[in-house]
C-alpha positions in Angstrom: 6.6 38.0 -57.7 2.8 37.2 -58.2 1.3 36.1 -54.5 0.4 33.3 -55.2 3.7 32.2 -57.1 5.0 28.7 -55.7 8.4 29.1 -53.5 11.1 28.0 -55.3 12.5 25.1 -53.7 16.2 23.8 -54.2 16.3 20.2 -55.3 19.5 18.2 -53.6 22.3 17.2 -55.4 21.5 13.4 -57.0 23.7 11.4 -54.6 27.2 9.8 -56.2 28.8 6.4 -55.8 31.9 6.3 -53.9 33.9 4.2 -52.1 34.9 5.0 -48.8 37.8 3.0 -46.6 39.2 3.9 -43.3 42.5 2.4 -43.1 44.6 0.5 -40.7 47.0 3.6 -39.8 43.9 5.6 -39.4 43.7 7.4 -43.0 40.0 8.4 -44.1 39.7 8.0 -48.0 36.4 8.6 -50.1 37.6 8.1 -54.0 35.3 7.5 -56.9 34.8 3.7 -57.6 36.5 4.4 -60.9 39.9 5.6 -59.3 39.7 3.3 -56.6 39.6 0.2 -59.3 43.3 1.9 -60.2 44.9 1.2 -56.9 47.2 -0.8 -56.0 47.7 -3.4 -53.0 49.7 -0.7 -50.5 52.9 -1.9 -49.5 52.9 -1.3 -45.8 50.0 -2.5 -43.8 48.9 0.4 -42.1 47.8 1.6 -45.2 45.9 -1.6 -46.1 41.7 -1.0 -45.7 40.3 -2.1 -42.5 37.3 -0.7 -43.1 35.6 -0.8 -47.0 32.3 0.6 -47.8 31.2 1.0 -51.4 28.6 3.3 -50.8 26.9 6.8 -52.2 27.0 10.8 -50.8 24.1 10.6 -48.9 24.9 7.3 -46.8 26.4 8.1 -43.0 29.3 6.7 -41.1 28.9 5.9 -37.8 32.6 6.2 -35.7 32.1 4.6 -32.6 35.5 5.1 -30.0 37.0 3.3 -27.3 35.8 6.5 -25.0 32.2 5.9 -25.5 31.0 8.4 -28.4 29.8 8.1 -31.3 30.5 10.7 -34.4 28.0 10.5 -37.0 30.0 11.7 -40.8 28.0 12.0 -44.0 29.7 10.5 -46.7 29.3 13.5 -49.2 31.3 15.6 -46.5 34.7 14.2 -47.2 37.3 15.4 -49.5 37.7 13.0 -52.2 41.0 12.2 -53.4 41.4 12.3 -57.2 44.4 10.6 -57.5 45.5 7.0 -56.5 48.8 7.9 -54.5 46.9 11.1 -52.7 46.4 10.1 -48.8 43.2 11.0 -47.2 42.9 12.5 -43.9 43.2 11.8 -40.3 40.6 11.6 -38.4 41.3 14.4 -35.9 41.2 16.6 -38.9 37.4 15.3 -39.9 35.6 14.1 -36.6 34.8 17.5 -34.8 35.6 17.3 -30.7 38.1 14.1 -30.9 39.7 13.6 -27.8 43.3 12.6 -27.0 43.7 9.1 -27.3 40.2 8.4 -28.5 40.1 5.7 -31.4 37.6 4.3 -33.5 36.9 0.7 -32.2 33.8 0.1 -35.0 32.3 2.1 -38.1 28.9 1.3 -39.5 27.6 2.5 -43.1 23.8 4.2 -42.3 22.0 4.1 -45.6 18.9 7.4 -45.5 15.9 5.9 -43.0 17.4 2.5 -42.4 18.3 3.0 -38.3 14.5 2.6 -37.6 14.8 -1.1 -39.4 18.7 -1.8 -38.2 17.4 -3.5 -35.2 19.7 -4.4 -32.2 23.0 -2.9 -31.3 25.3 -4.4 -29.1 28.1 -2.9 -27.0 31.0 -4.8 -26.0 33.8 -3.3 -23.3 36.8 -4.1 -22.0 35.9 -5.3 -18.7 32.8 -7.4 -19.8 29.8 -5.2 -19.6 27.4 -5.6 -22.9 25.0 -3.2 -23.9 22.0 -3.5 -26.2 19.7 -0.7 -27.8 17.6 -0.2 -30.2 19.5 1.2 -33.7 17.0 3.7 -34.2 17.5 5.4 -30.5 20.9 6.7 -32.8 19.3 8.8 -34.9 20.8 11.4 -33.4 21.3 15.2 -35.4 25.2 15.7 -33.4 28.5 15.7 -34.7 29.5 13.8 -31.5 27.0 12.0 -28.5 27.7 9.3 -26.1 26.6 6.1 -27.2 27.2 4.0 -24.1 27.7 5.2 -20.5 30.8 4.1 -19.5 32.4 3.2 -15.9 35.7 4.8 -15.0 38.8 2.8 -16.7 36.5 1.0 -18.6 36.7 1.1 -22.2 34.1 0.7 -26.0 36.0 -2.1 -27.6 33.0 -3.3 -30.3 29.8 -2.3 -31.1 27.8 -5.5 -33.5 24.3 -5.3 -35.4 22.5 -8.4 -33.6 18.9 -10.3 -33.6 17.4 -11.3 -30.3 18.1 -15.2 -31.7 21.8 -14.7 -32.7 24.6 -16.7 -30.0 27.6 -14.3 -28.4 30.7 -15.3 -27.6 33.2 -13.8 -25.5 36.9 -14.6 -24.8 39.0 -13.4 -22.4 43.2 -12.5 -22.0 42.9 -15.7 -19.3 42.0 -18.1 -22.3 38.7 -18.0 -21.0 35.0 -17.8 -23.0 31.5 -17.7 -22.6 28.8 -17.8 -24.6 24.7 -17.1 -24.7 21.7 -15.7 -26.3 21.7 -12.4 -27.3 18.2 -12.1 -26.4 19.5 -12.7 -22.9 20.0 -9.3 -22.6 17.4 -6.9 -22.6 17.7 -3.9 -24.1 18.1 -0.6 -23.2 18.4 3.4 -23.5 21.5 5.1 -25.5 23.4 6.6 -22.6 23.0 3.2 -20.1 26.2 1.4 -19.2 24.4 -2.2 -20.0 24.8 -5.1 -17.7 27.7 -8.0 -17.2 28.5 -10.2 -20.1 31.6 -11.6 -18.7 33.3 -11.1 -15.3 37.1 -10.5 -15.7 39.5 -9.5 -13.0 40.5 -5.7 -14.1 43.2 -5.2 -12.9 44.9 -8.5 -14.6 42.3 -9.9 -17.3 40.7 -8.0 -20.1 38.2 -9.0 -22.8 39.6 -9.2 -25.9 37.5 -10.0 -28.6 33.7 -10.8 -29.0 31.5 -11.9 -32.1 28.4 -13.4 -33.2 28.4 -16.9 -33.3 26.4 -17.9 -36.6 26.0 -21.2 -37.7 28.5 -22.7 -39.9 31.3 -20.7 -38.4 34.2 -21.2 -36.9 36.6 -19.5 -34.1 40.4 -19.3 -34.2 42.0 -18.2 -31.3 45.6 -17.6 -31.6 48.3 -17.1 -28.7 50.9 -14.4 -27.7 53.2 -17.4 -28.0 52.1 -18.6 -31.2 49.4 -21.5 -30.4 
């Protein structure tokens, strides 16, 4: 070639739309939106979606576990299933360095450059600490990182996008709940292990549940016995 040819650059693939679900057995499925519009409602529940991005190949997943980590999975990196009664896969078989009894307690959909503009996380775990940094302090180029430091026996249980003006609330296993500002909290680096949110006795009380309290809405709370 001539010297002062141009270097041939290699244009990427024009993203695709798919649709991506992660279900409640723990089944990751990307179909096109075409074949996903053929399924039918599953009859057992563990197949039913509990997770359900329409999205494109060049959006990320963020898997964030119960042990702390968070796995970062580009959409256009799963297998996709052509036909409506295929299953997808675990995901042991497509998170890279999933431990033994880790689970994914929250997935986010990362559209190209949006982390920077995201704002707020916030980290929730089971024994009341709450944790909130920066989205962009994510954009992290691993297949697996810790996302919040965590003490020992402690556990991730949700991770929420959140403006410095949204209310929290928190409820407890003793039928207990508090709630406050989420700008009450100031935030911090990725691998920090936050600050109390809500004190529960460990060894007998747990948090169970946390969301942000937007006006308008309402919260059900439901007992082991049925109240």
């Amino acid at each position: 070639e001539p010297e002062d040819a141009a270097p041939i650059v290699e244009e990427a693939p024009p993203p695709e739309d798919a649709v991506v679900f992660l279900t409640r057995g723990g089944q990751l499925r990307r179909m096109s939106p075409r074949n996903y519009e053929k399924l039918d409602m599953p009859e057992k529940e563990s197949d039913h979606p509990r997770y359900l991005f329409r999205t494109q190949t060049d959006h990320t997943l963020y898997f964030f576990t119960n042990l702390g980590n968070c796995y970062p999975l580009s959409v256009g990196a799963l297998n996709e299933t052509a036909k409506p009664r295929e299953r997808g896969g675990n995901l042991t078989s497509v998170l890279a360095g999933l431990e033994n009894g880790e689970e994914c307690v929250s997935l986010l959909l990362i559209t190209p450059g949006s982390l920077a503009a995201m704002g707020d996380l916030l980290f929730f775990t089971r024994q009341g600490q709450v944790k909130r940094t920066n989205a962009a302090d994510y954009d992290v180029r691993r297949s697996k990182f810790a996302a919040i430091n965590l003490k020992e026996g402690d556990e991730l249980i949700s991770v929420k996008r959140v403006a410095p003006t949204d209310n929290v609330i928190m409820a407890s296993s003793a039928g207990k709940a508090i709630c406050w500002e989420a700008d009450e909290v100031r935030s911090m680096g990725r691998d920090t292990a936050g600050v109390r949110g809500m004190t529960v006795d460990g060894a007998k009380v747990k948090v169970l549940g946390m969301e942000i309290a937007r006006e308008g809405a309402d919260l059900l709370v439901i007992t082991e016995n049925g109240y």
